[in-house]
ZAMARGU-4260 file (C-alpha; in steps of 0.2 Angstrom, whole numbers, plus 5000, padded with zeros to 4 digits):
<rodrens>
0) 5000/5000/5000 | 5017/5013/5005 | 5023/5011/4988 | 5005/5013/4979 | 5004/5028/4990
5) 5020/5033/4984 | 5013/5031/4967 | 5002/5042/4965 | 5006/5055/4977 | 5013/5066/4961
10) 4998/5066/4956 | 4988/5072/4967 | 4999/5086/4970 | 4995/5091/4952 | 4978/5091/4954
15) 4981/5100/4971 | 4992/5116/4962 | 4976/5118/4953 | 4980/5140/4951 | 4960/5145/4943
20) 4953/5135/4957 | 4960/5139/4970 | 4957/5157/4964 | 4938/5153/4963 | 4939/5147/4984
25) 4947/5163/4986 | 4936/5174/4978 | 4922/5166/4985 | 4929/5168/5003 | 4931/5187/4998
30) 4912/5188/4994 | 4897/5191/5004 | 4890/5174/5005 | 4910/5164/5008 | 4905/5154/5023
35) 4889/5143/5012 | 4898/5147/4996 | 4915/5140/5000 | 4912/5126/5010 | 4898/5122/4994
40) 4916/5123/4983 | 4927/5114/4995 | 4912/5099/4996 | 4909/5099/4978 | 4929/5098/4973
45) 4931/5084/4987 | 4914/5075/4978 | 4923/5075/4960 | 4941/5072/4964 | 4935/5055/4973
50) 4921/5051/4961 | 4932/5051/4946 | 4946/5041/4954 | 4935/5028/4961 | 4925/5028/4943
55) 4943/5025/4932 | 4949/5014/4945 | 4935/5000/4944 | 4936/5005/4923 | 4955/4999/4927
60) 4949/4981/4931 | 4941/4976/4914 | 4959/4976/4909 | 4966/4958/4906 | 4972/4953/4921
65) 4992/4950/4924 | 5006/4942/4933 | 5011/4955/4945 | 5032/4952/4940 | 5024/4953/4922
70) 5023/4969/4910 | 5008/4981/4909 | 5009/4983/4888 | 4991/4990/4890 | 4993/5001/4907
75) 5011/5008/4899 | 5002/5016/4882 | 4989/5024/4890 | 5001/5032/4904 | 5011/5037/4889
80) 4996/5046/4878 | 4991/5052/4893 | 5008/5062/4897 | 5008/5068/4879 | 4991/5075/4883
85) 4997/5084/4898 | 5012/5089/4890 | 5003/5098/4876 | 4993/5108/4888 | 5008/5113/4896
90) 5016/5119/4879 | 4995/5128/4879 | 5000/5136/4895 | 5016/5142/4893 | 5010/5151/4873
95) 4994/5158/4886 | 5006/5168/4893 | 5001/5187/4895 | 5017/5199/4888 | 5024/5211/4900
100) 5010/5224/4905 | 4997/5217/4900 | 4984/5210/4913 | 4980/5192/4912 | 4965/5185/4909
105) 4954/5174/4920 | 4938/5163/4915 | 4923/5175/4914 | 4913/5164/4927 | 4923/5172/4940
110) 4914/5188/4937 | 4897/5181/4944 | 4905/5175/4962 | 4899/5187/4972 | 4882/5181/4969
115) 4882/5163/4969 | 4874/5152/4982 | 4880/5137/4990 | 4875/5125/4977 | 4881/5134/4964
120) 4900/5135/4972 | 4897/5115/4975 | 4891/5113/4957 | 4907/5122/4952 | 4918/5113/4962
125) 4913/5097/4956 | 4915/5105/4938 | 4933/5111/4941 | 4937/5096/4949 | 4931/5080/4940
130) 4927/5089/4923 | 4943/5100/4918 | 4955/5089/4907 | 4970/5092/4918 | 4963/5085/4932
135) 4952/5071/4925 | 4969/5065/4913 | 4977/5066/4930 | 4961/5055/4938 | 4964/5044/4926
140) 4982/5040/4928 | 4980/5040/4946 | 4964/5028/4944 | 4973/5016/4933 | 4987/5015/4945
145) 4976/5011/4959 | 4964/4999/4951 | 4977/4988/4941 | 4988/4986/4958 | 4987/4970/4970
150) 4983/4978/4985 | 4964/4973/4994 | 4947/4983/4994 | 4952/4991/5008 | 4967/4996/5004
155) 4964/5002/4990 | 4951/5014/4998 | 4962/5020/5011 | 4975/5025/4996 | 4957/5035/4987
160) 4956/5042/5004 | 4975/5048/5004 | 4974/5053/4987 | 4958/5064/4987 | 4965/5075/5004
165) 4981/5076/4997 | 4975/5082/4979 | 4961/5092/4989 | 4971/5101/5003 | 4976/5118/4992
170) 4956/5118/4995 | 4955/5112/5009 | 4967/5124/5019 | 4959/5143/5013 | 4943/5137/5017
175) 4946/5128/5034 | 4956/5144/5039 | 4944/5157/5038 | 4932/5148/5045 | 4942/5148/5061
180) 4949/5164/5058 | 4940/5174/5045 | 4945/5191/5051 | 4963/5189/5048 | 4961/5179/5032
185) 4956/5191/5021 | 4970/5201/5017 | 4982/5185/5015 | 4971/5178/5004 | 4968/5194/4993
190) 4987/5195/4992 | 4989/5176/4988 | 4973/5177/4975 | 4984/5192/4966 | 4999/5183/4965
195) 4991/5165/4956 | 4981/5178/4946 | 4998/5185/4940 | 5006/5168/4937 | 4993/5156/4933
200) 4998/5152/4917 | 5017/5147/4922 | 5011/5138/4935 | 5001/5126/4925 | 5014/5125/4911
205) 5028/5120/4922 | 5017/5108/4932 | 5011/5100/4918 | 5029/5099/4909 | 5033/5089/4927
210) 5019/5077/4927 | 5019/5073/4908 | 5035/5066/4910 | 5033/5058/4926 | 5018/5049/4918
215) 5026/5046/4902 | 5039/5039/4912 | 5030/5028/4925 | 5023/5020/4908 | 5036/5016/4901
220) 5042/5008/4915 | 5027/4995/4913 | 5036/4986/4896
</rodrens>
């Protein structure tokens, strides 16, 4: 189970430095309603983080089953085109890059925060989380690694468990501290909103540069 942690523990710290939604939580704790809005957000990114690994990893067991000291052909391709896929959207990022002095540009659904409700910010949780490529590539890779390995049932769901607080702590950790201290949150978290704004796009390229070749690797590994 240590080493399937191990495993996938890259990627769920890719899902984790997610810049766009981490903005969202932070705009929505900045808004009138960020107590029911956020923790809507936080619910709904926990919900689609563990529904599409739990989904890819039972998909992973209609593959033909294998010796253990055996190679994965099957498992190694789609780690491979999956990599290449994340690579691309890293190469995206990095041409999505704003020139110096010119402001960058965020998703036009951040405009109408202030007045969502708390199903709305669960609804888009669940959206950024289960439904955005990056992430649900990264579900993937992370499900098939965790259906097609020989731990049991339960094993397997206390690695899900792992997986989805690790890949949802960037969440997690905004929303759980202004709960407790929502006074003293607000200008740390206006200051850290400005600064993903500023960088988002260098973020994501260099992240996703990092796990397209850590995926691309792990499956060529499995020949």
């Amino acid at each position: 189970m240590g080493p399937l942690i191990g495993t996938t523990l890259p990627v769920a710290i890719g899902i984790a430095i997610s810049p766009v939604p981490m903005i969202a939580a932070i705009l929505m704790l900045l808004s009138p309603r960020a107590k029911s809005t956020g923790v809507g957000f936080l619910i709904g990114w926990i919900v689609g983080i563990a529904v599409a690994v739990i989904v890819f990893a039972a998909l992973s067991s209609i593959l033909p089953a294998a010796d253990p000291e055996a190679t994965h052909p099957i498992i190694g391709v789609i780690d491979i085109v999956l990599g290449a896929l994340l690579l691309l959207i890293g190469i995206r990022q990095w041409r999505s890059r704003p020139k110096d002095g010119n402001e960058p540009k965020l998703p036009g659904w951040m405009k109408a925060i202030d007045s969502m409700t708390a199903l709305r910010g669960f609804v888009l949780g669940v959206v950024l989380s289960a439904v955005n490529p990056k992430n649900l590539l990264l579900a993937v890779s992370a499900g098939l690694a965790i259906g097609s390995s020989d731990v049991v049932l339960w094993q397997e769901a206390i690695v899900i468990v792992v997986f989805v607080l690790i890949a949802a702590s960037s969440i997690i950790i905004p929303v759980v501290a202004y709960l407790l201290a929502s006074a003293s949150m607000a200008r740390p978290l206006d200051a850290l909103r400005g600064w993903l704004t500023d960088n988002n796009a260098t973020i994501m390229a260099v992240l996703m540069f990092v796990l397209g070749f850590v995926v691309i690797g792990k499956g060529i590994g499995q020949f």
